[in-house]
C-alpha positions in Angstrom: 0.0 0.0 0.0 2.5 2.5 0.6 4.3 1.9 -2.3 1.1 2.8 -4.6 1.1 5.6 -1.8 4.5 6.4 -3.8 4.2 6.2 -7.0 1.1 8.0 -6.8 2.9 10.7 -5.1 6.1 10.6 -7.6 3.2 10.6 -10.9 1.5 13.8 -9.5 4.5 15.5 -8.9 6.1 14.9 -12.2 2.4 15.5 -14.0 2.7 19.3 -11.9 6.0 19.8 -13.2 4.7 19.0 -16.9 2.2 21.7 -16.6 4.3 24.1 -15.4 6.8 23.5 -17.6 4.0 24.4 -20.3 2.7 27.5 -18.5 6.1 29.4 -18.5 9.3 27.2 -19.7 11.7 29.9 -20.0 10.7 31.5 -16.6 10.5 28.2 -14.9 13.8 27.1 -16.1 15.3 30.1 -14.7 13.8 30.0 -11.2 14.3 26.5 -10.9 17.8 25.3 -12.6 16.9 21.8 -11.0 13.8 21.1 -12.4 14.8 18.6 -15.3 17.2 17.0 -13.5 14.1 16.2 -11.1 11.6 15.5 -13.9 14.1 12.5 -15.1 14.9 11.5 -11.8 10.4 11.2 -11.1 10.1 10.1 -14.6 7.2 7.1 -14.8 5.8 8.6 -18.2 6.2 11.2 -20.4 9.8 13.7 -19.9 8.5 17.6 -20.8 10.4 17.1 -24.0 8.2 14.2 -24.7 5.2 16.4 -23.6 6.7 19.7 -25.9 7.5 17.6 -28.4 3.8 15.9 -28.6 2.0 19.2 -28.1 4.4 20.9 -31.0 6.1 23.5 -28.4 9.0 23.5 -30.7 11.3 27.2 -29.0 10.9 24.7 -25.7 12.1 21.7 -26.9 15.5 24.0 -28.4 15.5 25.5 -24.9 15.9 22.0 -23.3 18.0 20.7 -25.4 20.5 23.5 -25.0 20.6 22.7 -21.5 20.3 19.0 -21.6 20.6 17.4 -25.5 20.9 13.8 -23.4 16.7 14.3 -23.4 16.4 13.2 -27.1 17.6 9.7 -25.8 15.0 9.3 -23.2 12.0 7.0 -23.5 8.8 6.5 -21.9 6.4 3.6 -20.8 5.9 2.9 -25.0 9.7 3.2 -25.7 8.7 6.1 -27.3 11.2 9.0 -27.4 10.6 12.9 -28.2 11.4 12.3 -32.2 8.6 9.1 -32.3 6.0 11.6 -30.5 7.1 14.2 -33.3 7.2 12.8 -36.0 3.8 11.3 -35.2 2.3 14.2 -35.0 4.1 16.1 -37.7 5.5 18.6 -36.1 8.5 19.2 -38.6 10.5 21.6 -37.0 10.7 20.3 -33.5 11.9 17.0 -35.7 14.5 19.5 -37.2 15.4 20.4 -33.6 15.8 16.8 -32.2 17.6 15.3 -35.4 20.3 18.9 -34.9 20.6 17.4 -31.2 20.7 13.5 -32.1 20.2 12.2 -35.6 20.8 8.5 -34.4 17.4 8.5 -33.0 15.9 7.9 -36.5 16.3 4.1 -35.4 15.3 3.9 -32.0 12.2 1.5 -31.8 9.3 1.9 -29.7 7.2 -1.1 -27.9 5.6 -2.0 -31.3 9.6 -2.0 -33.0 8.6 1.2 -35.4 11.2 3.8 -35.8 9.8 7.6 -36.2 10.0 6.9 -39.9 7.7 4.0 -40.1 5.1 6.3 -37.7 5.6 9.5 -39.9 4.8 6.9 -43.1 2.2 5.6 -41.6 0.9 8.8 -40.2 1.2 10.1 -43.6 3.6 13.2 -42.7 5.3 13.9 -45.4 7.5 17.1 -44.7 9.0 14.8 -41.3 9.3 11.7 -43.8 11.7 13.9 -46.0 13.4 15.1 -43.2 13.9 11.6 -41.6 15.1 10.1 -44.8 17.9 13.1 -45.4 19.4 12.9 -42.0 19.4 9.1 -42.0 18.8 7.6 -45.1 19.4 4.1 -43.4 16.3 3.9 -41.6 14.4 3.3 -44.4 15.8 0.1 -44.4 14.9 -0.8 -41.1 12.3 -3.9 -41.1 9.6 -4.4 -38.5 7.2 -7.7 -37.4 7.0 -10.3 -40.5 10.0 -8.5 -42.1 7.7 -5.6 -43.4 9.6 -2.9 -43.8 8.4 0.5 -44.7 6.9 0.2 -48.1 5.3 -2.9 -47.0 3.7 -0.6 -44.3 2.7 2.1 -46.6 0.6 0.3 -49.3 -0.9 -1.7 -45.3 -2.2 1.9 -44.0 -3.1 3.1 -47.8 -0.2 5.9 -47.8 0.2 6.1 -51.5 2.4 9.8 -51.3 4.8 8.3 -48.8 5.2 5.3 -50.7 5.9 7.5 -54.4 8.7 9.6 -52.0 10.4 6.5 -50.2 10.8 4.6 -54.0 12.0 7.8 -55.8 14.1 9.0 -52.9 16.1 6.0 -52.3 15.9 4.7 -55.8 17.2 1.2 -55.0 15.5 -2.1 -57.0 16.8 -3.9 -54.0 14.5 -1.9 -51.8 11.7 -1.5 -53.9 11.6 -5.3 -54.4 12.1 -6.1 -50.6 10.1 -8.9 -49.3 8.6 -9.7 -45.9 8.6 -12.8 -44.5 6.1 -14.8 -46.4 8.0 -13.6 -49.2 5.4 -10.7 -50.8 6.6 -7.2 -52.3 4.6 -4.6 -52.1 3.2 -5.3 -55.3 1.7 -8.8 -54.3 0.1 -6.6 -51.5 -1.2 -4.0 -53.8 -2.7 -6.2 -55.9 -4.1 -8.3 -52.8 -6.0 -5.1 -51.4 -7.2 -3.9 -55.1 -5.1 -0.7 -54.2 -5.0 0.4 -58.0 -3.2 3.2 -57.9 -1.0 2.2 -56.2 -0.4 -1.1 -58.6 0.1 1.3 -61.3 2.7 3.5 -59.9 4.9 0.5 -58.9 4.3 -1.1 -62.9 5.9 2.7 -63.8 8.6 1.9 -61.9 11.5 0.2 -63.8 12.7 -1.2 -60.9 9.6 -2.8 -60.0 9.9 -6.9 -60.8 6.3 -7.6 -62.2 6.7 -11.7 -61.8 8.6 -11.7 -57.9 7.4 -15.2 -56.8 6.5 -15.3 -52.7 7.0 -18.2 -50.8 3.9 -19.9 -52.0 5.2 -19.8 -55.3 2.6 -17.0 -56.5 3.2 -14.0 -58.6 1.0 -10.7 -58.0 -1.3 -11.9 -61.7 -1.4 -15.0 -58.8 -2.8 -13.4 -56.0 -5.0 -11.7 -58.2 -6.9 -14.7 -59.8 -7.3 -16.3 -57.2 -8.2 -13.0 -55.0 -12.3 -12.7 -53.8 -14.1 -11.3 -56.8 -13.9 -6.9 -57.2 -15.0 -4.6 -59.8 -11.3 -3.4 -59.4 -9.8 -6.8 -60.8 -10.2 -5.9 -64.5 -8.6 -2.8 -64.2 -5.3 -4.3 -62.1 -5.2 -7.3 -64.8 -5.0 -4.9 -67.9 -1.8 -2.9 -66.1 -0.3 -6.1 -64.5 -0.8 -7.9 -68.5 0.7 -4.4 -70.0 3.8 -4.6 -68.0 4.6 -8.3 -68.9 3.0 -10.0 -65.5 1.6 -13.5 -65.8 0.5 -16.5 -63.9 2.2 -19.2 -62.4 2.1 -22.6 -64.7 4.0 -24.5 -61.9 2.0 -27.4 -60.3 1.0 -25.3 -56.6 -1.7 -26.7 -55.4 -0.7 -27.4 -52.3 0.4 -23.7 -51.6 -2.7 -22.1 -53.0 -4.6 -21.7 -49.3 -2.0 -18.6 -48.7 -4.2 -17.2 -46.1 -1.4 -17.1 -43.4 -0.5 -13.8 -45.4 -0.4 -10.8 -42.7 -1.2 -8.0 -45.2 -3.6 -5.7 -45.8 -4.9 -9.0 -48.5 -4.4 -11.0 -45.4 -8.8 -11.8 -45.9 -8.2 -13.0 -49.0 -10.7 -15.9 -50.6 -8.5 -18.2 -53.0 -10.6 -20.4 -55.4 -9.8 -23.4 -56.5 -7.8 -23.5 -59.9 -8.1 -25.5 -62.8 -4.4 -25.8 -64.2 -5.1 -27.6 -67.1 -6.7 -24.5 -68.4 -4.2 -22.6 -68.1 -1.4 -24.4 -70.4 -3.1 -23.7 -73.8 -4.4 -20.2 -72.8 -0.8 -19.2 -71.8 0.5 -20.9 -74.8 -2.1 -18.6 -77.3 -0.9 -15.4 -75.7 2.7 -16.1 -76.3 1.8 -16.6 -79.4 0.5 -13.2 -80.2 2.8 -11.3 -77.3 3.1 -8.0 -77.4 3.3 -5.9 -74.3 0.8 -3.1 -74.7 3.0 -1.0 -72.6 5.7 -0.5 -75.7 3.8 2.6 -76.9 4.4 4.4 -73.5 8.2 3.2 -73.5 8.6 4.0 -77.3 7.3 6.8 -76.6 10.2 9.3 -77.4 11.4 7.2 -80.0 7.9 7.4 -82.0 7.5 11.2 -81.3 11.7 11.7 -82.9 10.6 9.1 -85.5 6.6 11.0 -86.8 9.4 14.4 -86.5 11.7 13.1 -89.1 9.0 11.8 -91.7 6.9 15.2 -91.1 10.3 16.9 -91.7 11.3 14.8 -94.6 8.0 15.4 -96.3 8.2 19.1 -96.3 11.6 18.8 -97.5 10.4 17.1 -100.3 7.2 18.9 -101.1 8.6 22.4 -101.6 11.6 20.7 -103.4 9.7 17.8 -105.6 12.2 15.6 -107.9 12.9 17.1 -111.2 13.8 20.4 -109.0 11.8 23.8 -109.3 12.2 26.2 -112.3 15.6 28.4 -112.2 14.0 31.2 -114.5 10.6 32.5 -116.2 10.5 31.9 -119.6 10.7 35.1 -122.2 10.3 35.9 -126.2 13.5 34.0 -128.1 15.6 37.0 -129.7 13.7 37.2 -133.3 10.1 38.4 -130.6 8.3 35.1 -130.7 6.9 33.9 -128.0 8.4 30.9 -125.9 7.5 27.6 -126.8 7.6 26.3 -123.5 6.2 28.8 -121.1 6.7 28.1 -117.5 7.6 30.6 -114.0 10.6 30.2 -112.0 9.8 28.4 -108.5 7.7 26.4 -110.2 8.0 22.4 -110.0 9.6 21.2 -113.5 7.8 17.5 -112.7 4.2 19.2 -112.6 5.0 21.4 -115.9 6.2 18.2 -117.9 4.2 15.4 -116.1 1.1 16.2 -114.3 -0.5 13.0 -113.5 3.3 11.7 -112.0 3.3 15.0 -109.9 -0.1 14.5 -109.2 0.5 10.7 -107.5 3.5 12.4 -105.9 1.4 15.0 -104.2 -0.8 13.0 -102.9 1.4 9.8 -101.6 3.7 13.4 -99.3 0.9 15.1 -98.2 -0.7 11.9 -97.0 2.9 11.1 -94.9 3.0 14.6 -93.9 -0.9 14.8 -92.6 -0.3 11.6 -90.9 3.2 12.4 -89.1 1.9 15.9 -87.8 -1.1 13.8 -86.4 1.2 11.2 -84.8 3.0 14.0 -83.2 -0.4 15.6 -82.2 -2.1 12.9 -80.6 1.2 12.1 -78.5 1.1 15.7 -77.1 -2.3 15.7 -76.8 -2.5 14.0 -73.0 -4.9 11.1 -74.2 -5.0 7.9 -72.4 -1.7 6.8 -74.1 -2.7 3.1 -72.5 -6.5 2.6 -74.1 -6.4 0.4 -76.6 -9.0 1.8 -78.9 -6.4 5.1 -79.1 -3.2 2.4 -79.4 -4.8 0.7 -82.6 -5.6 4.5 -84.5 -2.0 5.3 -83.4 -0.1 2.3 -84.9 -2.9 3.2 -88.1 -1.3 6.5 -88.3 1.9 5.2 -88.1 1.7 2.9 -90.7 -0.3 5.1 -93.0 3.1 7.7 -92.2 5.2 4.9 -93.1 3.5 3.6 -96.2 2.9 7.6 -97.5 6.5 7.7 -97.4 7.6 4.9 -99.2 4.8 5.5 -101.6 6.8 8.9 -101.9 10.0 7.0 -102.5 8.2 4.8 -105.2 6.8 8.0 -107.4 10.4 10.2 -107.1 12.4 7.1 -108.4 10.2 6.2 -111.1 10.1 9.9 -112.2 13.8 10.4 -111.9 14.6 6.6 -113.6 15.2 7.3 -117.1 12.3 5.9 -119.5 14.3 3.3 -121.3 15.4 1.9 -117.9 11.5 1.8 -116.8 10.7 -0.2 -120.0 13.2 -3.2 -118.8 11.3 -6.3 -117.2 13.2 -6.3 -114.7 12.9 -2.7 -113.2 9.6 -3.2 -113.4 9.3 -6.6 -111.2 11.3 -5.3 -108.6 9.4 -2.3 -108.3 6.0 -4.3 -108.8 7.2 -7.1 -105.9 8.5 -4.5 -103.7 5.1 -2.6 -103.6 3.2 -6.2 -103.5 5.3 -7.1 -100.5 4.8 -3.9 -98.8 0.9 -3.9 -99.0 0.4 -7.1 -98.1 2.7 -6.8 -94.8 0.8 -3.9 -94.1 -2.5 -5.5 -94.4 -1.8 -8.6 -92.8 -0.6 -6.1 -89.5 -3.7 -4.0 -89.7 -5.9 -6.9 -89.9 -4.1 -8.6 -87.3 -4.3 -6.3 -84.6 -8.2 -5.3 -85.8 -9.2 -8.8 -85.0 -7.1 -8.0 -81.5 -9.0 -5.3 -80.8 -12.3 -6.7 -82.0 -11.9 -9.8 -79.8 -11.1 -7.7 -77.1 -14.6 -5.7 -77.6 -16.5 -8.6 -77.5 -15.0 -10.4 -74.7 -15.6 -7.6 -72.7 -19.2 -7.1 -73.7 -19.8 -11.3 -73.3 -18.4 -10.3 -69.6 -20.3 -7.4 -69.0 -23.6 -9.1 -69.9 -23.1 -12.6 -68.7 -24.6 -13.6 -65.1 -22.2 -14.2 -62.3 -21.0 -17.4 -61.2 -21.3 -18.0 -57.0 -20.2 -20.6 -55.6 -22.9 -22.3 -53.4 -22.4 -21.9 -49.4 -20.0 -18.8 -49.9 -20.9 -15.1 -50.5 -17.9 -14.1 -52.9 -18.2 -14.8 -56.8 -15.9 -17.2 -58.3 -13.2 -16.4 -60.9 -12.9 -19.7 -62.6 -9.6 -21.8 -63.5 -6.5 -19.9 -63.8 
């Protein structure tokens, strides 16, 4: 009894000295040089730099630790020190303060084993998480229960921001790959909790590996099919199959209840796969692969590319083959008229051959129309991913492409002698080549028509086809893999 007599004493004493210290620091300081030296000494809970610190009271926290810096290293009943209350709350500049005085607090742990960063990630404070990471870049790297470490925590507590600063900030494949303990990045846990956005910043990532394998053997296009049912799914499929993911064709089975996953996909409902299915479907889309992502890599490369034809096809229009007129043409010396009458600037090809320059006009123009709109519609911020606006793209493009060597064709055979024209085999080489050349370009337009067709219908067939539920459960099945 008289030691809860005690305590009881000691916690209202040191509770008076935490108001005081509030009421008047500086004052109180003065009058009593003692008094932190009695607040450690009576210290069950909170020091006042713990209580400054939590309450934002950042000219008294730089008071304190003038006096006595040893205060950043003191912990309460939580193991919390001043820069965990801080950075909690996101009081930036008394975390300035405290990393000044002690910047090896950064990987202190509290009772739960978080460091200040992992609170001010979770908390979502950005400003302290920027501060945290420059004075000690290494406590990004610290891991916490499960292995997590702080990315795995940020796509847990739906931090998206703090996530995009921690990947870009420490710019290590290494650390954006990290796995916990069951073996999941943070993209198997992003695709687990239908967190889309942040799914799709981690596939912009270069660093990001789209097919990591946990310890069940899964990849994230895994945990997605066999995920519960979400209107979200499609969506996370179309940027997981656009960035090369796919699904496991190893024989797992046994691994496929992966419900001892402590993430925020840790509810998961798996279904039960039919592998056999998956062997022929995998097999057809190998067949026809083609990451739909290339347009947004090529990006720079297609915009230089639609440049040089567009530039190319000016070139070429206001200097046409046969050259331009060097003079006007005038009366010969005896008065007469000239028998040829032409201007100067004028194209020699449209004075002497009309319909040739008139083929030529058209086959430029057409390359130059269709560069400039290549060039447009990449500038244009459209949704550079859809892939109604891929297929007009790559129909540009290959109209661009074929206008230009249609251009090609109508110069050579105006700037070929006539005699030459007349030989056989001129003639078949120009006749094959164009053959060749249409026929590749039609069998690539159709091609990717009956992509995008296929596509349409599927989804439509989805759209308007009943769900499946499984009897006894209240999620709706997706089917074999």
């Amino acid at each position: 009894m008289r030691k809860i007599l005690v305590v009881t004493e000691n916690f209202v004493q040191d509770h008076k000295i935490h108001q005081e210290l509030q009421a008047s620091p500086e004052k109180l300081l003065q009058e009593d040089p003692i008094i932190l030296d009695r607040a450690i000494v009576n210290n069950f809970f909170d020091t006042p730099v713990h209580v400054a610190a939590i309450l934002g009271h950042v000219d008294f926290v730089r008071e304190i630790l003038r006096r006595r810096p040893e205060f950043t290293r003191e912990l309460n009943a939580r193991l919390s020190s001043p820069l965990h209350l801080a950075s909690a709350k996101g009081y930036t500049e008394v975390v300035r303060v405290l990393l000044s005085a002690n910047s090896h607090m950064c990987l202190a742990r509290d009772r739960n084993g978080l460091t200040p960063l992992h609170l001010a990630a979770i908390k979502g404070r950005m400003d302290v998480v920027k501060e945290l990471v420059r004075a000690k870049p290494d406590a990004a790297l610290v891991t916490v229960d499960r292995g997590q470490t702080i990315l795995h925590l940020c796509v847990k507590y739906y931090q998206l921001e703090a996530l995009k600063l921690l990947v870009q900030t420490i710019g290590d494949e290494d650390f954006t790959n990290s796995k916990d303990s069951d073996g999941n990045t943070i993209l198997h846990l992003g695709v687990a909790d239908k967190q889309v956005e942040t799914v799709d910043f981690l596939l912009k990532v270069s660093a990001t590996e789209v097919n990591a394998r946990n310890l069940s053997g899964m990849t994230p296009m895994d945990i997605l099919i066999r995920s519960r049912k979400d209107v979200k799914d499609e969506e996370i499929e179309e940027s997981l199959k656009r960035s090369g993911a796919f699904g496991s064709m190893q024989n797992n089975s046994s691994v496929y209840n992966n419900r001892n996953m402590e993430s925020p996909g840790s509810y998961l409902f798996f279904d039960q796969p039919d592998l056999t299915s998956n062997i022929p479907k995998n097999s057809w889309k190998k067949m026809f692969k083609q990451h739909d992502n290339w347009l947004e890599k090529k990006r720079s490369a297609l915009m230089v590319v639609a440049s040089l034809i567009a530039t190319m096809a000016f070139q070429v229009g206001v200097n046409p083959p046969s050259g331009v007129w060097q003079d006007t043409s005038t009366p010969n010396s005896q008065g007469n008229p000239a028998t040829d009458f032409h201007y100067a600037g004028f194209s020699i090809l449209a004075h002497n051959n009309p319909k040739a320059y008139e083929r030529f006009l058209i086959a430029n123009t057409t390359g130059f129309i269709a560069s400039l709109s290549i060039i447009l519609l990449l500038m244009s911020g459209l949704p550079i991913r859809s892939r109604i606006f891929m297929w007009i793209l790559m129909v540009i493009t290959w109209i661009a492409i074929t206008a230009l060597a249609l251009t090609y064709l109508a110069s050579i055979i105006v700037l070929t002698p006539e005699r030459e024209i007349q030989k056989q085999s001129i003639l078949f080489v120009i006749g094959s080549t164009v053959l060749i050349w249409l026929g590749l370009m039609a069998l690539l337009l159709i091609a990717h028509t009956i992509r995008l067709i296929i596509k349409i219908v599927r989804k439509l067939i989805k759209s308007l086809s009943p769900k499946r539920r499984i009897p006894g459960q209240g999620f709706t099945s997706r089917g074999s893999v």
